[in-house]
C-alpha positions as CSV (number, residue, x, y, z in Angstrom):
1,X,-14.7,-20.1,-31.5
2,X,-11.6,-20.6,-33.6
3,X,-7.9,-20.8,-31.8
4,X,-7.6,-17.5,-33.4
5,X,-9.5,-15.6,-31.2
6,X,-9.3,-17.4,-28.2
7,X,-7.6,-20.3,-26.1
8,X,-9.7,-23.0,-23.6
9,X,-8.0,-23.8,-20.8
10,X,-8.6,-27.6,-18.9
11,X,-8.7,-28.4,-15.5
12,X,-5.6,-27.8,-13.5
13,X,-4.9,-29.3,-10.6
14,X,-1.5,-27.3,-9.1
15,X,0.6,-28.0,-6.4
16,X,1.9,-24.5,-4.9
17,X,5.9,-24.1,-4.4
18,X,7.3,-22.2,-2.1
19,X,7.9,-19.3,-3.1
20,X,4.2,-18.5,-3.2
21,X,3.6,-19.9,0.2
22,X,1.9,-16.7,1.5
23,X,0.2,-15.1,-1.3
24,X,-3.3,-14.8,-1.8
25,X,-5.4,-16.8,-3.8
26,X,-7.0,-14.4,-5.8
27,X,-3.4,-12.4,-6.3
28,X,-2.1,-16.1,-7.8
29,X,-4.7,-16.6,-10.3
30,X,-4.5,-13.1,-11.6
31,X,-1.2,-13.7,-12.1
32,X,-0.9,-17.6,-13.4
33,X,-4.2,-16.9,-15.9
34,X,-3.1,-14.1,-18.3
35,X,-5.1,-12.5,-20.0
36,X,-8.2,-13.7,-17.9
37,X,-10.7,-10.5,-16.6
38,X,-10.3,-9.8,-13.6
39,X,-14.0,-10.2,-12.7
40,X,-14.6,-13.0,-14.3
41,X,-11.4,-14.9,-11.8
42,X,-13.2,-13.6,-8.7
43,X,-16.5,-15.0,-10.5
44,X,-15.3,-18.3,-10.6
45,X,-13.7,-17.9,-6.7
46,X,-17.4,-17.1,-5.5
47,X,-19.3,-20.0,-7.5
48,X,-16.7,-22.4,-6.0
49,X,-15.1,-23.5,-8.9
50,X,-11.6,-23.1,-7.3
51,X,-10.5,-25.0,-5.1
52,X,-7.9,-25.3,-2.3
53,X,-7.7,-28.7,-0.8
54,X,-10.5,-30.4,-2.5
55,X,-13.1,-27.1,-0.8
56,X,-14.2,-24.3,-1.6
57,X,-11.9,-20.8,-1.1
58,X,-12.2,-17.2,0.0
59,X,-10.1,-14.0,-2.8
60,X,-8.1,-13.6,0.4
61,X,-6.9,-16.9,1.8
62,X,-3.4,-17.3,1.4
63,X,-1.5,-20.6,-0.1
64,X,1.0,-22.4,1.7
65,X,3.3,-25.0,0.1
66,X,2.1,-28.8,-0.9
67,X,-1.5,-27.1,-1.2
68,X,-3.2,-28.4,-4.2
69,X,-5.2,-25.9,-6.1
70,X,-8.1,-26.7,-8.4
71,X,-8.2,-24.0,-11.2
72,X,-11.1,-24.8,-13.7
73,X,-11.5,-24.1,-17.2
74,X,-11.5,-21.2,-18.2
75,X,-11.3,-19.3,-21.7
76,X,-8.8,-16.6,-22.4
77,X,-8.8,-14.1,-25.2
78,X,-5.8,-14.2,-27.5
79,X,-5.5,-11.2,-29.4
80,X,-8.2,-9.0,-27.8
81,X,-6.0,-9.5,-24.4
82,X,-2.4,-8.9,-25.7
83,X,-0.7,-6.0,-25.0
84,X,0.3,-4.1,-27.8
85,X,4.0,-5.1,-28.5
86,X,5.0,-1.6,-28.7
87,X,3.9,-0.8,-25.5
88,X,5.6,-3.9,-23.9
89,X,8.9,-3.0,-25.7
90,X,9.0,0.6,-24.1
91,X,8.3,-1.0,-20.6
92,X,11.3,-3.4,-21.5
93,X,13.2,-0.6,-22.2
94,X,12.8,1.2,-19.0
95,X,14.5,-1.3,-16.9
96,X,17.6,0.5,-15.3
97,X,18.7,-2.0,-13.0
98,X,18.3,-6.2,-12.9
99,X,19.8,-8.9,-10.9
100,X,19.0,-12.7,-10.5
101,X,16.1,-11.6,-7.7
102,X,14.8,-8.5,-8.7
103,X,14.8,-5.3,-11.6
104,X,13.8,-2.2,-11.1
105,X,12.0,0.1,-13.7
106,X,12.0,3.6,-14.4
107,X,8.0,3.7,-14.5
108,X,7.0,6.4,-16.8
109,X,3.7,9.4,-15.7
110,X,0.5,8.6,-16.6
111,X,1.0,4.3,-17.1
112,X,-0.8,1.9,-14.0
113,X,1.8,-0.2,-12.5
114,X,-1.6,-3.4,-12.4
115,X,-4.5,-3.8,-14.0
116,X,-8.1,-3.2,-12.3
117,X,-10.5,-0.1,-11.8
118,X,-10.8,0.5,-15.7
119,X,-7.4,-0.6,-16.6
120,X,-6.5,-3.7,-18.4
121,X,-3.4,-3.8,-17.9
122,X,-0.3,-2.5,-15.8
123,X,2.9,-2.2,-15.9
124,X,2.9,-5.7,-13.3
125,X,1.4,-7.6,-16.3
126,X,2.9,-6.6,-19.4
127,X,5.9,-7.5,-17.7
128,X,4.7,-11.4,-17.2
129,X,3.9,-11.3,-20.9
130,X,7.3,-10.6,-22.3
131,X,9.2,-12.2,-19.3
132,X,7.9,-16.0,-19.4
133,X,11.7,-16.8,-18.3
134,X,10.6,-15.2,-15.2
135,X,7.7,-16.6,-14.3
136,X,7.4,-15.1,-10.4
137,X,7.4,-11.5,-11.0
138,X,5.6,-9.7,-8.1
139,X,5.4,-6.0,-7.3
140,X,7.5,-5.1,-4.5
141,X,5.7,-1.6,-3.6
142,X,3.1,0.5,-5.8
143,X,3.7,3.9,-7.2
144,X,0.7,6.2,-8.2
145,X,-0.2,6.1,-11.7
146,X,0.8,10.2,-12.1
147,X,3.8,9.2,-10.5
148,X,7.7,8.1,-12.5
149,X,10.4,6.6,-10.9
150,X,12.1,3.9,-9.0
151,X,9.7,0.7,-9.0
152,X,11.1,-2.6,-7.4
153,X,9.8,-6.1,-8.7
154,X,11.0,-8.9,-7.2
155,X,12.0,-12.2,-9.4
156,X,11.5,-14.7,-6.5
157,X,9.0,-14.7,-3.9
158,X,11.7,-15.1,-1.4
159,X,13.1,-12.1,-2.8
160,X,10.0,-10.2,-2.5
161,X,9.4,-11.2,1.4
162,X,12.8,-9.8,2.3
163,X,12.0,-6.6,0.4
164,X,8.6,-5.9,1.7
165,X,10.3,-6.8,5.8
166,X,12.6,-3.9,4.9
167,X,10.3,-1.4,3.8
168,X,7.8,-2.4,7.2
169,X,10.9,-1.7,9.4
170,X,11.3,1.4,7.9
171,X,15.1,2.2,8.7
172,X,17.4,0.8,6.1
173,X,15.2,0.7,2.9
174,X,15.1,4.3,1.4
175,X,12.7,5.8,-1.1
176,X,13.7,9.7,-3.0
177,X,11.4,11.5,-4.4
178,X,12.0,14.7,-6.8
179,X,8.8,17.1,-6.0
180,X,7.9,20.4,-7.9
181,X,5.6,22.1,-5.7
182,X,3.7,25.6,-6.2
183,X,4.7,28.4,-3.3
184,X,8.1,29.0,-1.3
185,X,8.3,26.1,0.7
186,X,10.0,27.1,4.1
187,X,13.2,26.0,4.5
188,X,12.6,25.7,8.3
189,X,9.7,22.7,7.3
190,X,11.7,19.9,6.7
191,X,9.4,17.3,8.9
192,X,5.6,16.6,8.2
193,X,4.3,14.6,10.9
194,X,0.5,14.2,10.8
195,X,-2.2,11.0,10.7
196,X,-3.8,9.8,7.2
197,X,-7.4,8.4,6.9
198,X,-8.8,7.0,3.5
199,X,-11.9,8.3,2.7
200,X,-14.4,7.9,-0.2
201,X,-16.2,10.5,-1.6
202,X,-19.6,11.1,-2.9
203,X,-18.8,10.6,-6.6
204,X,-16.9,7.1,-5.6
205,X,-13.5,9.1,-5.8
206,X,-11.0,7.7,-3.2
207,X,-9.3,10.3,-1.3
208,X,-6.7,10.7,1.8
209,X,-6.8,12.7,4.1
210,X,-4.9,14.3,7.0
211,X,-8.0,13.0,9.5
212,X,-7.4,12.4,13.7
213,X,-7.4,9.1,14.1
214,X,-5.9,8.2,10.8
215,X,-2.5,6.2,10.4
216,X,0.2,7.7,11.7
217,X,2.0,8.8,8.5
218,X,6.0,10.7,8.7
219,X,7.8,12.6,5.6
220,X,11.0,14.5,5.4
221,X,11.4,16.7,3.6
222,X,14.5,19.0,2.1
223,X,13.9,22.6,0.0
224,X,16.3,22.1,-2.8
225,X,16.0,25.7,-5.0
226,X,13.1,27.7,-5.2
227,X,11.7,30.8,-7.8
228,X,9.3,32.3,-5.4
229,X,6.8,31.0,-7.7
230,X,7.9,26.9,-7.5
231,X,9.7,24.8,-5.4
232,X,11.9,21.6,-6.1
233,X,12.2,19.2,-2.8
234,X,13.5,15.9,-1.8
235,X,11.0,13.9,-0.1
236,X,11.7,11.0,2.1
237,X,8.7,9.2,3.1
238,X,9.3,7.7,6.9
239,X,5.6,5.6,6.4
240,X,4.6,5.0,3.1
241,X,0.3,5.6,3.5
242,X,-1.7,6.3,0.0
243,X,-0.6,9.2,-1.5
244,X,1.6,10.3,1.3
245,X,4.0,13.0,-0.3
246,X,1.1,14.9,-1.9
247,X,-1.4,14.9,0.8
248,X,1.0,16.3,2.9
249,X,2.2,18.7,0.4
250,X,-1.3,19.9,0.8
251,X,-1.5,20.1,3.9
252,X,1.5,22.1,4.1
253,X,-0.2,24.6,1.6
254,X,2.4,24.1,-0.7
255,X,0.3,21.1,-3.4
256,X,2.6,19.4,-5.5
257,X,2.4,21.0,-9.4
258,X,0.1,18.8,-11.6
259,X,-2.0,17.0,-8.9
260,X,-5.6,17.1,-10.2
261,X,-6.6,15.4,-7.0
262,X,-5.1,17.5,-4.2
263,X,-3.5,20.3,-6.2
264,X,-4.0,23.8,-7.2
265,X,-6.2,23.2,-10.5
266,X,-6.1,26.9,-11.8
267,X,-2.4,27.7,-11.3
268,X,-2.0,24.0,-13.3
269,X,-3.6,25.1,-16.2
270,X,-1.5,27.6,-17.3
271,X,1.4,25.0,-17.0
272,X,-0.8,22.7,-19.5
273,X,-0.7,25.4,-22.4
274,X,2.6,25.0,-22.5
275,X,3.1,21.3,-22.7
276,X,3.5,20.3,-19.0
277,X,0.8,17.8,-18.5
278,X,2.2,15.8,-15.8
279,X,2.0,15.1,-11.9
280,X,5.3,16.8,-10.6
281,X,6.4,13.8,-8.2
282,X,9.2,11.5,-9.1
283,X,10.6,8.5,-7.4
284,X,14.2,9.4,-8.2
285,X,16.4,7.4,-5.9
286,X,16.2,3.9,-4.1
287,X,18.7,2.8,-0.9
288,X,18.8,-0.7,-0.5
289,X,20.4,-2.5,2.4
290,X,22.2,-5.7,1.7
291,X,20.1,-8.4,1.9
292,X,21.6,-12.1,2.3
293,X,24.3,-12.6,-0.9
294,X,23.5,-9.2,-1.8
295,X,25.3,-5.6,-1.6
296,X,23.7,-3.0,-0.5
297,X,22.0,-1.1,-3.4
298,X,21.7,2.6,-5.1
299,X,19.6,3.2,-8.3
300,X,18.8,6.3,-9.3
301,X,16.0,7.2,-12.6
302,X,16.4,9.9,-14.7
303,X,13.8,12.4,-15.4
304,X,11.6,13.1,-18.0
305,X,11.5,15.8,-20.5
306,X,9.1,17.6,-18.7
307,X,9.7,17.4,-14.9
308,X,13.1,18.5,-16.3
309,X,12.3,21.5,-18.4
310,X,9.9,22.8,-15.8
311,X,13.1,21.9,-13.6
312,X,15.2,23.7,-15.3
313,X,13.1,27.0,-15.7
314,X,12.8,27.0,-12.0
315,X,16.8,27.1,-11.3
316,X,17.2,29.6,-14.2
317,X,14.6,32.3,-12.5
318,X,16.2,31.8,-9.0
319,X,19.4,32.7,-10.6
320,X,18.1,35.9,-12.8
């Protein structure tokens, strides 16, 4: 096979620094062999041709510093496997914010922030491919792939542990959302308190659901201007569970505009003959405490054209 089309990789033998003391195995080969499948990494976990320590290795089994890793050969496609330059200069572009330890994107509707489940690529690894000066890029938090906003990725795994210890504590480190919802939200319903189970349908489709004995799962939220019709909230998620905002938005009766998993699919249809296509839900705003040299933090991400004209038509109605 010519250069051309692919690249063979020997045996390496690496010795694990500290900042990836912690991480999984299988999450440090996705990220150290680019443009490797993802199956064919976990294939060469299970057949034992990785190796921690001189034996064989679980996916899940997490590195600590000094260990020595055995990663085989393996062959990575070259231009089959490349993200299409265009797409990695618009990602570039949506960095609003960047420091020594982290940046933080503006992720744009409809794009995966990491590869997997039919997805070649996210947002996680087209970053690695045009940052090679920053070779320790990790996802701090995941947003849903219908969802825009505020996305943290940290530069240093240091970094990254301090982020993720703020976000478990759930006190200091604050997450906005913008939400367009059908219905009058009540102005009175401004807490959401009610547990979360996962739950997979018959089709394969993952789903949550407000289940007893589910997680414990907390949002706030605030009724910002409503048409009768729509309503545009701030939501505060106290827990951060899988699809927190808009299962609760469902629960409340009130689905967020857009959703084709929880929402309202016939009132969203007439919305998509006029060009709004999109999942109403925006990570708009991020609070972050100082941490060690650090100040404390406030990003906000502007909206797109079309969370903004629908936006827009709902403040002009409540008005008329």
């Amino acid at each position: 096979m010519s250069q051309e089309r692919a690249k063979s990789r020997g045996v390496q033998l690496v010795e694990i620094e500290e900042d990836y003391s912690g991480q999984r195995v299988d999450n440090y080969l996705l990220r150290t062999l680019k443009g490797v499948q993802k199956s064919r990494i976990y294939r060469i976990i299970r057949k034992g041709e990785v190796r921690l320590n001189g034996g064989r290795v679980k996916p899940h089994a997490r590195l600590q510093a000094g260990d020595i890793l055995r990663i085989p050969p393996v062959r990575v496609g070259e231009k089959s496997n490349l993200r299409n330059k265009r797409v990695e200069n618009n990602i570039e572009k949506t960095i609003i914010y960047e420091n020594k330890v982290m940046l933080i994107i503006n992720k744009p509707e409809g794009v995966a922030v990491h590869g997997g489940s039919g997805i070649s690529a996210g947002i996680i690894e087209s970053l690695r491919q045009i940052r090679p000066q920053d070779p320790h890029l990790e996802l701090v938090h995941r947003l849903d792939r219908g969802t825009s906003g505020c996305l943290m990725v940290a530069k240093r795994r240091s970094f990254l542990k301090l982020l993720q210890a703020e976000l478990q504590r759930k006190t200091s480190l604050k997450k906005f959302y913008t939400v367009i919802t059908h219905g009058s939200w009540p102005r009175r319903k401004q807490h959401i308190k009610v547990p979360i189970a996962r739950n997979i349908l018959r089709s394969g489709e993952r789903v949550s659901r407000v289940q007893a004995g589910g997680k414990e799962c907390h949002t706030e939220f605030r009724n910002l201007v409503g048409d009768g019709q729509f309503s545009i909230l701030e939501a505060i998620p106290v827990t951060g569970r899988t699809h927190q905002i808009r299962v609760h938005c469902r629960y409340a009766g009130y689905p967020v505009v857009g959703d084709d998993k929880y929402g309202f699919e016939d009132r969203d249809r007439s919305l998509q003959g006029r060009g709004l296509r999109r999942m109403m839900l925006h990570a708009s705003r991020l609070e972050i405490p100082a941490l060690g040299e650090y100040p404390h933090l406030q990003v906000e991400a502007p909206l797109d054209s079309q969370m903004q004209q629908l936006m827009d038509e709902i403040k002009s109605a409540e008005h008329i």
